[in-house]
C-alpha positions in Angstrom: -9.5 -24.0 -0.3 -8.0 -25.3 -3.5 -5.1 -23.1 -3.2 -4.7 -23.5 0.6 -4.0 -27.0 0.4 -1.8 -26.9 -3.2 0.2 -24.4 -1.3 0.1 -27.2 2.4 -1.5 -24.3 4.3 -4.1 -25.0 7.1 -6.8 -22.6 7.1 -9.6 -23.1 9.5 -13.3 -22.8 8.0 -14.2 -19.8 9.6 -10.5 -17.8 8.0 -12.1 -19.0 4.2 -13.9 -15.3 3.7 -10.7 -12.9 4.7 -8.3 -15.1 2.7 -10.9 -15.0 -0.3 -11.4 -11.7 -0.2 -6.9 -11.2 0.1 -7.0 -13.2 -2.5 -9.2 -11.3 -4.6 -7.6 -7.9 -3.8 -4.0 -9.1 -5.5 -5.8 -9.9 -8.2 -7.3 -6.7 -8.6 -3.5 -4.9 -8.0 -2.2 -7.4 -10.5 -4.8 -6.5 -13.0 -4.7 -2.9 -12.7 -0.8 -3.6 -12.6 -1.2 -4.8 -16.3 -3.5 -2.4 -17.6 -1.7 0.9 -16.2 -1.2 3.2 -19.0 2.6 3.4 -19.3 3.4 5.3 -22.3 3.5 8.6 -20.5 5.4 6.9 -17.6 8.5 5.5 -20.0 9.1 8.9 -21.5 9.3 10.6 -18.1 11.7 7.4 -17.4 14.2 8.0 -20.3 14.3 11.9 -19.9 16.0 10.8 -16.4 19.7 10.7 -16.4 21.0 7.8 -14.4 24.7 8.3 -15.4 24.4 10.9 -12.3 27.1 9.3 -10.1 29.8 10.3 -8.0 33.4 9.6 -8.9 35.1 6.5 -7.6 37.4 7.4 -4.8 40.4 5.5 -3.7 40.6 5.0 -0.2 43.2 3.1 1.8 42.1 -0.9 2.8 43.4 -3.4 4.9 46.9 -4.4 4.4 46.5 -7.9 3.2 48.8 -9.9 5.2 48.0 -8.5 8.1 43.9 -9.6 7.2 45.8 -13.2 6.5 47.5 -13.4 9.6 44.4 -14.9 11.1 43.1 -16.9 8.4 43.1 -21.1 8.3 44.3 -21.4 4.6 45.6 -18.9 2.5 47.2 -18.6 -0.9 48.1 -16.0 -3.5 47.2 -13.1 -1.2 44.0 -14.4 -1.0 41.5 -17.1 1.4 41.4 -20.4 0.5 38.1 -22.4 1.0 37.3 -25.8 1.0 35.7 -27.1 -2.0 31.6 -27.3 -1.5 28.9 -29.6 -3.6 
């Protein structure tokens, strides 16, 4: 209940046992989380080749005055926005 009410949640009496025993099953994940055996794992992870990636391709866009036809503000070629705190 400690947790319930540091975290402004209102759990009736009768909810206690389910939200102990949630509770106490992401423990258990978290601590088998820490204690997994990873050695194996980051080999497998660096014999991976991420560099794998298609080539950039140039497509045609907008033309940009005709996307700033519409807009409020605009200088440069691009929006302009109001200032926000």
């Amino acid at each position: 209940m400690k947790i319930a009410n540091l975290a402004k949640l209102e759990i009736k009496e009768e909810e206690v046992p389910f939200y102990i025993s949630e509770m106490q099953a992401m423990i258990d994940f978290a601590e088998a989380v820490c204690t997994a055996q990873t050695a194996e794992s980051a080999d497998k992870v660096k014999a991976l080749d991420f560099n794998d990636m298609r080539e950039d391709e140039v497509i045609t866009s907008f033309d940009s005055d005709e996307i700033l036809v519409n807009a409020k503000d605009y200088e440069d070629g691009f929006f302009k926005l109001r200032r926000r705190a």
